[in-house]
mmCIF file of the N, C-alpha and C atoms, coordinates in Angstrom:
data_MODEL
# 
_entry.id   MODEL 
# 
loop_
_atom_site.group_PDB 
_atom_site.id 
_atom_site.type_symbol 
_atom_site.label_atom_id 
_atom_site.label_alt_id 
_atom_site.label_comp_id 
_atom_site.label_asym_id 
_atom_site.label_entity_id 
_atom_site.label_seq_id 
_atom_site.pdbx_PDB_ins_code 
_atom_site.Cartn_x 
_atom_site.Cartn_y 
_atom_site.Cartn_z 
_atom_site.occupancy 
_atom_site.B_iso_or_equiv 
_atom_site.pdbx_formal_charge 
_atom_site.auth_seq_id 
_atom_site.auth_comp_id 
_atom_site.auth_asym_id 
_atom_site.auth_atom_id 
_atom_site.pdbx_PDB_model_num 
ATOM 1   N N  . UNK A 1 1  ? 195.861 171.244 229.343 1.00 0.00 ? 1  UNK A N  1 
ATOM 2   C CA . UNK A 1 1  ? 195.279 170.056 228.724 1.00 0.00 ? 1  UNK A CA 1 
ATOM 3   C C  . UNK A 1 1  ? 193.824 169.907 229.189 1.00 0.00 ? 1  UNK A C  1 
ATOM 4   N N  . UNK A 1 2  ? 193.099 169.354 228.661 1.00 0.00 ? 2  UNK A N  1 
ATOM 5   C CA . UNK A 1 2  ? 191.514 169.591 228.525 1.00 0.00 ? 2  UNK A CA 1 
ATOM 6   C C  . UNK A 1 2  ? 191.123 167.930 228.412 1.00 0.00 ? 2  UNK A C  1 
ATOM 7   N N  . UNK A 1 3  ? 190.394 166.713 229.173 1.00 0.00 ? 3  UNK A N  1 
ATOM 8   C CA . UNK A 1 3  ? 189.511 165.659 228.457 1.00 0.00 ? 3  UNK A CA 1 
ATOM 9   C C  . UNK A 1 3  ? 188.502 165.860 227.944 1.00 0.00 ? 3  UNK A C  1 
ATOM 10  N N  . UNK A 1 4  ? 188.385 164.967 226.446 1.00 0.00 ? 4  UNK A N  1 
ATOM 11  C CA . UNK A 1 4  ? 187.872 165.097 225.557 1.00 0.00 ? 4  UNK A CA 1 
ATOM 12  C C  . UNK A 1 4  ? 186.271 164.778 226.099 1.00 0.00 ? 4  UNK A C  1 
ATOM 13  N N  . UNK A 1 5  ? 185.428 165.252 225.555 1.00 0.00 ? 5  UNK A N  1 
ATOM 14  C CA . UNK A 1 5  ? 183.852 164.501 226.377 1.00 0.00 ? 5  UNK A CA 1 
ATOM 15  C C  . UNK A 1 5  ? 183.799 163.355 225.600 1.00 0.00 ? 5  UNK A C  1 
ATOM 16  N N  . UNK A 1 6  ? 184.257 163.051 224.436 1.00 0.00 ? 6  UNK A N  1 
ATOM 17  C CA . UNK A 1 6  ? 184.150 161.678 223.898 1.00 0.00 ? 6  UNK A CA 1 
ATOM 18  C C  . UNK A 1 6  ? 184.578 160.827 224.466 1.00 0.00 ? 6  UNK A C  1 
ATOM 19  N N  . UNK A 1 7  ? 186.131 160.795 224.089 1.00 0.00 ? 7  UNK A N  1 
ATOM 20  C CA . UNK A 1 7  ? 186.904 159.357 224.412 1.00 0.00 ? 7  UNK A CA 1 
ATOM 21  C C  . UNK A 1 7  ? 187.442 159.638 225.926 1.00 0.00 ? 7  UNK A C  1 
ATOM 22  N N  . UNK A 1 8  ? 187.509 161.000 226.868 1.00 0.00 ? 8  UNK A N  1 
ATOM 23  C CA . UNK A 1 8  ? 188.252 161.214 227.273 1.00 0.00 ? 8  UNK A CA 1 
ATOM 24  C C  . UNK A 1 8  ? 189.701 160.979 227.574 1.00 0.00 ? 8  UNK A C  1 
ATOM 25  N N  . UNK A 1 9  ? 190.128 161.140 226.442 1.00 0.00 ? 9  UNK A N  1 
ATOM 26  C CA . UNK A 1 9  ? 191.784 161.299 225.996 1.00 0.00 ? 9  UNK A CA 1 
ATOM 27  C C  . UNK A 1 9  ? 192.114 163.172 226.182 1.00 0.00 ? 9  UNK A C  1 
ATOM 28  N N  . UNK A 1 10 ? 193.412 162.815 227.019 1.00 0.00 ? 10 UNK A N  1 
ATOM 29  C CA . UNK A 1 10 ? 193.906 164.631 227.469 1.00 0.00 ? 10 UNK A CA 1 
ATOM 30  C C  . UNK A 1 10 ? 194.305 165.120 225.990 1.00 0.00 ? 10 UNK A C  1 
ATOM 31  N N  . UNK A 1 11 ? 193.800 166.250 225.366 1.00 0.00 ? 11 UNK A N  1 
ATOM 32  C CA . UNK A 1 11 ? 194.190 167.138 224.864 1.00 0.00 ? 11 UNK A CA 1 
ATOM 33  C C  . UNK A 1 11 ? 194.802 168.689 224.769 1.00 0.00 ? 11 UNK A C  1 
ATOM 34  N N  . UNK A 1 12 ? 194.983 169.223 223.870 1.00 0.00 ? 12 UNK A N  1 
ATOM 35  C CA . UNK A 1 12 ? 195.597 171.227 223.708 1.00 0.00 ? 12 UNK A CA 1 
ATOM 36  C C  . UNK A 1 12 ? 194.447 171.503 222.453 1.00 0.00 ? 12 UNK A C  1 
ATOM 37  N N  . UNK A 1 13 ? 193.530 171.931 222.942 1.00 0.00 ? 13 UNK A N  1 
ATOM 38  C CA . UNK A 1 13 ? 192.794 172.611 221.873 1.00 0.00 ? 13 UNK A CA 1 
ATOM 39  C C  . UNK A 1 13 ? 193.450 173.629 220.995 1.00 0.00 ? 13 UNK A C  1 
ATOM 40  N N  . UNK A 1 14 ? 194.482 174.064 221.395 1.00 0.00 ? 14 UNK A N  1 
ATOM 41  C CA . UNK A 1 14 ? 195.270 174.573 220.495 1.00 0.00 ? 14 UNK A CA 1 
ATOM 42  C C  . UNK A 1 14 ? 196.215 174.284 219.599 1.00 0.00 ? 14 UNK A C  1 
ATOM 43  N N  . UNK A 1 15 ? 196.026 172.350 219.620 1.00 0.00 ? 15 UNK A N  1 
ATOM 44  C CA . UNK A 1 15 ? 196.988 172.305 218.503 1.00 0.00 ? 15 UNK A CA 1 
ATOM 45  C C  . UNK A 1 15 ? 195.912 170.917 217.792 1.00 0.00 ? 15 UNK A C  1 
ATOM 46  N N  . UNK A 1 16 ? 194.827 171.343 217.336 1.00 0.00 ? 16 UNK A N  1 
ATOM 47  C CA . UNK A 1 16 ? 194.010 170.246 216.767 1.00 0.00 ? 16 UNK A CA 1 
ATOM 48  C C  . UNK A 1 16 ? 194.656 170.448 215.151 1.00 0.00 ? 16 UNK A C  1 
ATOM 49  N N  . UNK A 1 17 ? 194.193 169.332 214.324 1.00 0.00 ? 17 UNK A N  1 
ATOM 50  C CA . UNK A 1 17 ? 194.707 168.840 213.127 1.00 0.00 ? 17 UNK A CA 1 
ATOM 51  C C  . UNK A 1 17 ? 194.062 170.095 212.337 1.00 0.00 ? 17 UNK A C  1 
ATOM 52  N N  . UNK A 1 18 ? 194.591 169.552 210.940 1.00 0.00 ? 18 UNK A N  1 
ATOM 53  C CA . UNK A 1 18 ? 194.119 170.753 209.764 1.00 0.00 ? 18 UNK A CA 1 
ATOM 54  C C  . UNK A 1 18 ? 193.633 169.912 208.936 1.00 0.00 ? 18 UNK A C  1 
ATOM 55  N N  . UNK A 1 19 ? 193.224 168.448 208.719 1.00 0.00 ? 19 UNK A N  1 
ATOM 56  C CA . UNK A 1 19 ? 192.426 167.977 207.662 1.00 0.00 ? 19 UNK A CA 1 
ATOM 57  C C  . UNK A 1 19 ? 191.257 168.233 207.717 1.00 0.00 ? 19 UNK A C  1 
ATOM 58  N N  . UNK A 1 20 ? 191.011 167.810 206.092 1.00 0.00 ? 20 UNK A N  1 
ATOM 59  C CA . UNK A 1 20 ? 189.721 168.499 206.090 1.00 0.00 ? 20 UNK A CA 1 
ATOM 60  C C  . UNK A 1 20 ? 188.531 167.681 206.688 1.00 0.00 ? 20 UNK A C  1 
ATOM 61  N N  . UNK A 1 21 ? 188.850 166.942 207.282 1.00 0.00 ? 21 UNK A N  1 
ATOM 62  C CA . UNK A 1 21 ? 187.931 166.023 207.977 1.00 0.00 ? 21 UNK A CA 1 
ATOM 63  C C  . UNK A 1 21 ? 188.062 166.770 209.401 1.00 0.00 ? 21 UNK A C  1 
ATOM 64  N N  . UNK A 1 22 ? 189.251 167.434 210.221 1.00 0.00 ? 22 UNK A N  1 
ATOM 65  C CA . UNK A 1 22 ? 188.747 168.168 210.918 1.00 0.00 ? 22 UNK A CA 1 
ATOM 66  C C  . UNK A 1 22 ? 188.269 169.232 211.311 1.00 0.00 ? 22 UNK A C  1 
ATOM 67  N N  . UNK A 1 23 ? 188.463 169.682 210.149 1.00 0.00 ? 23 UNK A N  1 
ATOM 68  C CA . UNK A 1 23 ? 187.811 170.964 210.138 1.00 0.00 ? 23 UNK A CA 1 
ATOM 69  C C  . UNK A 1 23 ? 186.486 171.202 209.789 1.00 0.00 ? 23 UNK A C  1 
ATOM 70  N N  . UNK A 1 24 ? 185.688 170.204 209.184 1.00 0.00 ? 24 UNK A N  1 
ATOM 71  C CA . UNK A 1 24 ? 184.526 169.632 209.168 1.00 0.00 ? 24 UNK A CA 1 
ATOM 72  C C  . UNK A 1 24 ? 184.101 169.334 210.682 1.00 0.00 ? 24 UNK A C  1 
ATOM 73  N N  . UNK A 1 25 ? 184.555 168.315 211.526 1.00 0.00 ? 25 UNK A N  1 
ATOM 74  C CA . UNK A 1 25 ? 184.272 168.077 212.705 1.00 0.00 ? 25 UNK A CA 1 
ATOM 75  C C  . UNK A 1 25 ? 184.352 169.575 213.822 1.00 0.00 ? 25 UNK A C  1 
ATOM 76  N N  . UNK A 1 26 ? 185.067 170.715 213.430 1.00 0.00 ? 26 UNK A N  1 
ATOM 77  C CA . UNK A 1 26 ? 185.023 171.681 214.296 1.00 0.00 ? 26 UNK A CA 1 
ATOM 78  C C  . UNK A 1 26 ? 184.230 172.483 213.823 1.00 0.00 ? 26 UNK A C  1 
ATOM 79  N N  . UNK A 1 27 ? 183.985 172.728 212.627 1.00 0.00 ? 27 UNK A N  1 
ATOM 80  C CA . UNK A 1 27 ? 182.401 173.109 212.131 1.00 0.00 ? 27 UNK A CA 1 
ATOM 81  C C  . UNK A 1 27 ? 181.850 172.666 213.172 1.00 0.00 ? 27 UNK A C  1 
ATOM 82  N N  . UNK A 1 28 ? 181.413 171.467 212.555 1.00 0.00 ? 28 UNK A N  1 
ATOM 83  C CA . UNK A 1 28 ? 179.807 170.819 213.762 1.00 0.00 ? 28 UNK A CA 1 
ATOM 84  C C  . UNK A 1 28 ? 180.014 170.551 214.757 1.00 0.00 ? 28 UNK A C  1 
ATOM 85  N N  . UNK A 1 29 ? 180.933 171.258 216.016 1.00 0.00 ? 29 UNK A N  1 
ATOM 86  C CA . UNK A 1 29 ? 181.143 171.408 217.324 1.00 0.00 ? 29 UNK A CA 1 
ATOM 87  C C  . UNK A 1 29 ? 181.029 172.436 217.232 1.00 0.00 ? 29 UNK A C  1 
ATOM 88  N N  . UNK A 1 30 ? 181.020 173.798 216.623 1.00 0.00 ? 30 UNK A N  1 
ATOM 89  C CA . UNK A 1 30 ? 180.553 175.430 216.792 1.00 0.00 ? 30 UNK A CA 1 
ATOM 90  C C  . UNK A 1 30 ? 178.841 175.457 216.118 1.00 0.00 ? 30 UNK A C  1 
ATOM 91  N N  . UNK A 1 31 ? 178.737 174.629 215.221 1.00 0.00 ? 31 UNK A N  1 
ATOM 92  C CA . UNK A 1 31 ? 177.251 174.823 214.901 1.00 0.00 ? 31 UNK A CA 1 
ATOM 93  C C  . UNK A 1 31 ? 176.128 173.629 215.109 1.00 0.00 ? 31 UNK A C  1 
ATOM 94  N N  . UNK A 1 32 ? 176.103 172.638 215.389 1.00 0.00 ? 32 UNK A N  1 
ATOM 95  C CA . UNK A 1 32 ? 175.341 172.059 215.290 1.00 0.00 ? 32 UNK A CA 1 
ATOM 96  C C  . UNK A 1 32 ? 175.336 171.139 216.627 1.00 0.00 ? 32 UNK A C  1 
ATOM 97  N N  . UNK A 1 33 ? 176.727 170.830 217.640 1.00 0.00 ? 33 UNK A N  1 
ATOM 98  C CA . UNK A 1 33 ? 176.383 170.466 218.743 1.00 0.00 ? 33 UNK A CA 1 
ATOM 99  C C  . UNK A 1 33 ? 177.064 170.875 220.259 1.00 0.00 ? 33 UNK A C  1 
ATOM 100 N N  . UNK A 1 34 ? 177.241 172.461 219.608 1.00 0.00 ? 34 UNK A N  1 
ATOM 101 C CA . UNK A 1 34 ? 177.802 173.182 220.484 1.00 0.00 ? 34 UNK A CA 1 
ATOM 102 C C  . UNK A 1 34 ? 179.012 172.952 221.884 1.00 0.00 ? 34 UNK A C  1 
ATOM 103 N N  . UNK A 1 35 ? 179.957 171.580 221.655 1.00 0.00 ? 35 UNK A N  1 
ATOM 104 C CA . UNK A 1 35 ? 181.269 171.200 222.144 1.00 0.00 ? 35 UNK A CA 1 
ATOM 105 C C  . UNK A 1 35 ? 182.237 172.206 221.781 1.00 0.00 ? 35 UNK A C  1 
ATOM 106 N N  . UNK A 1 36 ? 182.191 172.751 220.516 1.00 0.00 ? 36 UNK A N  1 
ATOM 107 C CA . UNK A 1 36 ? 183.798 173.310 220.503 1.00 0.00 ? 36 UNK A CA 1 
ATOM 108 C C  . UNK A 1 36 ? 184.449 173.743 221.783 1.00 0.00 ? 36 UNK A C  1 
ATOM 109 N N  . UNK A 1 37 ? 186.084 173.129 221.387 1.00 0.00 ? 37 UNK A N  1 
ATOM 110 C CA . UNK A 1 37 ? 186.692 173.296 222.306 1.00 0.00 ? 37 UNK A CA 1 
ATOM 111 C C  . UNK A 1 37 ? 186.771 172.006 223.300 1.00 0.00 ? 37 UNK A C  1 
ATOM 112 N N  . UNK A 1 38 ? 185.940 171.082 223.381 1.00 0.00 ? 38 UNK A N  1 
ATOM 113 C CA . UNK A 1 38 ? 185.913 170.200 224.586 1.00 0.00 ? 38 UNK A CA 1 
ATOM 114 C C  . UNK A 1 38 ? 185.930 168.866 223.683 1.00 0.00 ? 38 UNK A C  1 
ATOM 115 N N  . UNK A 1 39 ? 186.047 168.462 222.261 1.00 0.00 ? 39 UNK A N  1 
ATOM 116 C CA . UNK A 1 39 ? 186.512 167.286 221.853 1.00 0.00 ? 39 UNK A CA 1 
ATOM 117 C C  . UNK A 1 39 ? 188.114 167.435 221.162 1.00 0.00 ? 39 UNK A C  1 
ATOM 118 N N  . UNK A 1 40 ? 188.694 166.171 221.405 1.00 0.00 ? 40 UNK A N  1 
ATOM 119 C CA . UNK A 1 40 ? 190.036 166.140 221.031 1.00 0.00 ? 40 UNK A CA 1 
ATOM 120 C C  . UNK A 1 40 ? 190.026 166.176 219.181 1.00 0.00 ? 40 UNK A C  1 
ATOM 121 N N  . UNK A 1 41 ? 191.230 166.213 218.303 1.00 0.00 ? 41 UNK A N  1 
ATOM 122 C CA . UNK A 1 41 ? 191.469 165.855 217.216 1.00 0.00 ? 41 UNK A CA 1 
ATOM 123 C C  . UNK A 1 41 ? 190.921 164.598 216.554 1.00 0.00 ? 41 UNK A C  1 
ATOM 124 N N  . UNK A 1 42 ? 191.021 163.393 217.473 1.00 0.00 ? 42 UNK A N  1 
ATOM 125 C CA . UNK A 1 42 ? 191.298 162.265 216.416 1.00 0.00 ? 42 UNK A CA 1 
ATOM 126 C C  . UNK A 1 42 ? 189.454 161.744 216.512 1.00 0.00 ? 42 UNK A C  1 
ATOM 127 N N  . UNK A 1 43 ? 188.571 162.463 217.839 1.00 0.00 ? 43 UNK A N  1 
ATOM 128 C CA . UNK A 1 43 ? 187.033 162.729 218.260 1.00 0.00 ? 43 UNK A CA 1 
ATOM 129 C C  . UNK A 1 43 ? 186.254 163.655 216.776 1.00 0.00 ? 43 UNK A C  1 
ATOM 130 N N  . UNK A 1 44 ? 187.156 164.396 216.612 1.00 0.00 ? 44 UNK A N  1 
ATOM 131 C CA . UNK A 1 44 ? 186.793 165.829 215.342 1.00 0.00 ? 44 UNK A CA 1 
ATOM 132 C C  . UNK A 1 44 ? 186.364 164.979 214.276 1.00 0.00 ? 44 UNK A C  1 
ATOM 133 N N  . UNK A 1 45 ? 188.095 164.354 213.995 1.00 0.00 ? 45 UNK A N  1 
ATOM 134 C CA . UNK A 1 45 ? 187.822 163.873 212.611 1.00 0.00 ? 45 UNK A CA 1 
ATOM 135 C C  . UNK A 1 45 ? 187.400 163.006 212.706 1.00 0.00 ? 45 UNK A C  1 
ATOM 136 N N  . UNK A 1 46 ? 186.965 161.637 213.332 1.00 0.00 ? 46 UNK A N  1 
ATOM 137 C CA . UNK A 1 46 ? 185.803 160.682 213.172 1.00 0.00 ? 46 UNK A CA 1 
ATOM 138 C C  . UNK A 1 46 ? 184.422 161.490 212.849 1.00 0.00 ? 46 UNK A C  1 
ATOM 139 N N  . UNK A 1 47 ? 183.920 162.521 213.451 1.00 0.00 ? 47 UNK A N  1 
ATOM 140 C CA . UNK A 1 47 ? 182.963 163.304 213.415 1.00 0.00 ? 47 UNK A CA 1 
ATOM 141 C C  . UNK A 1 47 ? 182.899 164.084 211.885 1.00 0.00 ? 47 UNK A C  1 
ATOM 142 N N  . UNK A 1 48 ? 183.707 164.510 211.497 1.00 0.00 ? 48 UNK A N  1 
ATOM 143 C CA . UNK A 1 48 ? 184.078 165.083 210.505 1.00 0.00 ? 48 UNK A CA 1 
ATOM 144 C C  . UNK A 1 48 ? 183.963 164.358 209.009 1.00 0.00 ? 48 UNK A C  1 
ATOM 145 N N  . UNK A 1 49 ? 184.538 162.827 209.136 1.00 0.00 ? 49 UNK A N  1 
ATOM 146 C CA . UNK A 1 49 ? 184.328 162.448 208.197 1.00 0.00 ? 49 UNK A CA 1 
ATOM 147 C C  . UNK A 1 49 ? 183.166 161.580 208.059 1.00 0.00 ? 49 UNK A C  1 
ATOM 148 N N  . UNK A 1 50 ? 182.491 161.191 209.522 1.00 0.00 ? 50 UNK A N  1 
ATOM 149 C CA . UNK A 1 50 ? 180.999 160.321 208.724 1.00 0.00 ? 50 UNK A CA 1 
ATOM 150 C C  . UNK A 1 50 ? 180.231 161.276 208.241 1.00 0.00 ? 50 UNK A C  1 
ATOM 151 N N  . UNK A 1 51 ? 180.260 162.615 208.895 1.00 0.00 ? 51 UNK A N  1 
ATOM 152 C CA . UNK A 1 51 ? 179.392 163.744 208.238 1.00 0.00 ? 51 UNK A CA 1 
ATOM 153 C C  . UNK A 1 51 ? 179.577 163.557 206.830 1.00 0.00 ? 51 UNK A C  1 
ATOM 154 N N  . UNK A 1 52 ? 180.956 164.247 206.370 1.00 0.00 ? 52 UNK A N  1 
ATOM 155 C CA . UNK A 1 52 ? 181.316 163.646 204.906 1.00 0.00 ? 52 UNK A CA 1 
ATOM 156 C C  . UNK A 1 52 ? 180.902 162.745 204.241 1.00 0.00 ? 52 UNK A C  1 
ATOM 157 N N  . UNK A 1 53 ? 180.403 161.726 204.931 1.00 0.00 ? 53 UNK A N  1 
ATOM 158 C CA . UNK A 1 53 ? 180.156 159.796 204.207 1.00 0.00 ? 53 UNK A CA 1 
ATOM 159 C C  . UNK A 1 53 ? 178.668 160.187 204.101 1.00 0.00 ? 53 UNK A C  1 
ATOM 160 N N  . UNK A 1 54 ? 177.972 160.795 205.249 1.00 0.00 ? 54 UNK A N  1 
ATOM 161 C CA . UNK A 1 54 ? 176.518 160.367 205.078 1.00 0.00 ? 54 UNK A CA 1 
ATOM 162 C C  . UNK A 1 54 ? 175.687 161.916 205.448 1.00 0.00 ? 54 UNK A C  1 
ATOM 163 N N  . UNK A 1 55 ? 176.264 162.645 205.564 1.00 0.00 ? 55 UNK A N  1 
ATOM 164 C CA . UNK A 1 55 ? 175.330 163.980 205.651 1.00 0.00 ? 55 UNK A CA 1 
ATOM 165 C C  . UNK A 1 55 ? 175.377 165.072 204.547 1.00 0.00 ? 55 UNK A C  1 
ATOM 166 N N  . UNK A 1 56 ? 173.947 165.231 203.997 1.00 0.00 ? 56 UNK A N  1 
ATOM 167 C CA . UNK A 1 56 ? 174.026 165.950 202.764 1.00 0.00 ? 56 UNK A CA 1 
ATOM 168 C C  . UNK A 1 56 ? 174.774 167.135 202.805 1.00 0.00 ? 56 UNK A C  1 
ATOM 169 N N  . UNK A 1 57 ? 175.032 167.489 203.693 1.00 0.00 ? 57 UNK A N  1 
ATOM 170 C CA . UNK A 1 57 ? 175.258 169.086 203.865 1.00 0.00 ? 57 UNK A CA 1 
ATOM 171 C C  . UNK A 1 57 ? 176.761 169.368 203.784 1.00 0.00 ? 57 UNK A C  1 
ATOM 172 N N  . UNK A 1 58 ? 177.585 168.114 203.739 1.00 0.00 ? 58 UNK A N  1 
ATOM 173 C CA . UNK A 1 58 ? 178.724 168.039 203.376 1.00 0.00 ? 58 UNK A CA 1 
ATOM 174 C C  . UNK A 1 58 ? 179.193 167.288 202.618 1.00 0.00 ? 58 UNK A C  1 
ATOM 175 N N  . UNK A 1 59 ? 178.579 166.939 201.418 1.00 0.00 ? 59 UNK A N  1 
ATOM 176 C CA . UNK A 1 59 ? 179.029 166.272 200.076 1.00 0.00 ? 59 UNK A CA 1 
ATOM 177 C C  . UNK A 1 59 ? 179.302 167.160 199.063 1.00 0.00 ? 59 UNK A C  1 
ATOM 178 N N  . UNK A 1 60 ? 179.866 166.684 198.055 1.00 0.00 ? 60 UNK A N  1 
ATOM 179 C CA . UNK A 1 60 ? 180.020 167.288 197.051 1.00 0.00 ? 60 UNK A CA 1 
ATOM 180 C C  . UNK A 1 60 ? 179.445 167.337 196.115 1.00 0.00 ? 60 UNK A C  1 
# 
Protein backbone atom coordinates (compact mmCIF):
# COMPACT_ATOMS: atom_id res chain seq x y z
CA UNK A 1 0.00 0.00 0.00
CA UNK A 2 1.37 3.39 -1.04
CA UNK A 3 -0.15 7.24 0.47
CA UNK A 4 -1.54 9.12 -1.97
CA UNK A 5 0.52 12.72 -2.23
CA UNK A 6 -2.92 14.23 -2.50
CA UNK A 7 -5.34 13.22 0.02
CA UNK A 8 -3.04 10.85 1.62
CA UNK A 9 -5.46 7.98 1.66
CA UNK A 10 -3.49 4.26 1.61
CA UNK A 11 -3.71 2.82 -1.71
CA UNK A 12 -2.57 -0.55 -4.44
CA UNK A 13 -1.54 1.13 -7.48
CA UNK A 14 -2.37 -1.91 -8.88
CA UNK A 15 -5.83 -1.91 -8.65
CA UNK A 16 -6.78 1.83 -9.76
CA UNK A 17 -10.26 2.31 -11.59
CA UNK A 18 -10.91 1.97 -15.44
CA UNK A 19 -13.14 5.08 -16.05
CA UNK A 20 -12.52 7.14 -18.38
CA UNK A 21 -12.02 9.86 -16.10
CA UNK A 22 -9.23 7.77 -14.75
CA UNK A 23 -7.55 7.04 -17.19
CA UNK A 24 -7.43 10.57 -18.21
CA UNK A 25 -6.05 11.38 -14.68
CA UNK A 26 -3.18 8.63 -15.21
CA UNK A 27 -2.41 10.16 -18.48
CA UNK A 28 -1.57 13.46 -16.74
CA UNK A 29 0.39 11.76 -13.90
CA UNK A 30 2.82 10.04 -16.71
CA UNK A 31 2.83 13.25 -18.85
CA UNK A 32 2.27 16.34 -17.60
CA UNK A 33 2.96 16.12 -13.73
CA UNK A 34 5.05 13.30 -13.45
CA UNK A 35 3.23 11.42 -10.01
CA UNK A 36 2.30 8.27 -11.67
CA UNK A 37 2.05 5.76 -9.39
CA UNK A 38 1.94 7.96 -6.14
CA UNK A 39 -1.86 9.30 -6.47
CA UNK A 40 -4.76 7.09 -5.40
CA UNK A 41 -8.00 6.35 -7.76
CA UNK A 42 -10.64 8.56 -6.45
CA UNK A 43 -7.18 11.68 -6.57
CA UNK A 44 -6.98 10.36 -10.62
CA UNK A 45 -10.39 10.81 -11.35
CA UNK A 46 -11.05 14.22 -9.76
CA UNK A 47 -7.93 15.08 -11.89
CA UNK A 48 -9.18 13.38 -14.79
CA UNK A 49 -12.38 14.82 -15.05
CA UNK A 50 -11.78 18.72 -14.48
CA UNK A 51 -9.21 18.17 -17.24
CA UNK A 52 -12.27 16.88 -19.18
CA UNK A 53 -14.54 20.04 -17.95
CA UNK A 54 -11.92 22.66 -18.69
CA UNK A 55 -8.76 21.58 -20.61
CA UNK A 56 -8.74 21.77 -24.34
CA UNK A 57 -6.69 18.92 -24.84
CA UNK A 58 -9.29 16.68 -23.58
CA UNK A 59 -12.60 17.66 -25.07
CA UNK A 60 -14.34 16.50 -27.68
Amino acid sequence: MIDCIICGQSFDPEKLPESPEAQVGILLAQERFNDEGRVCGECLISRGRLAMMYDCQFRR
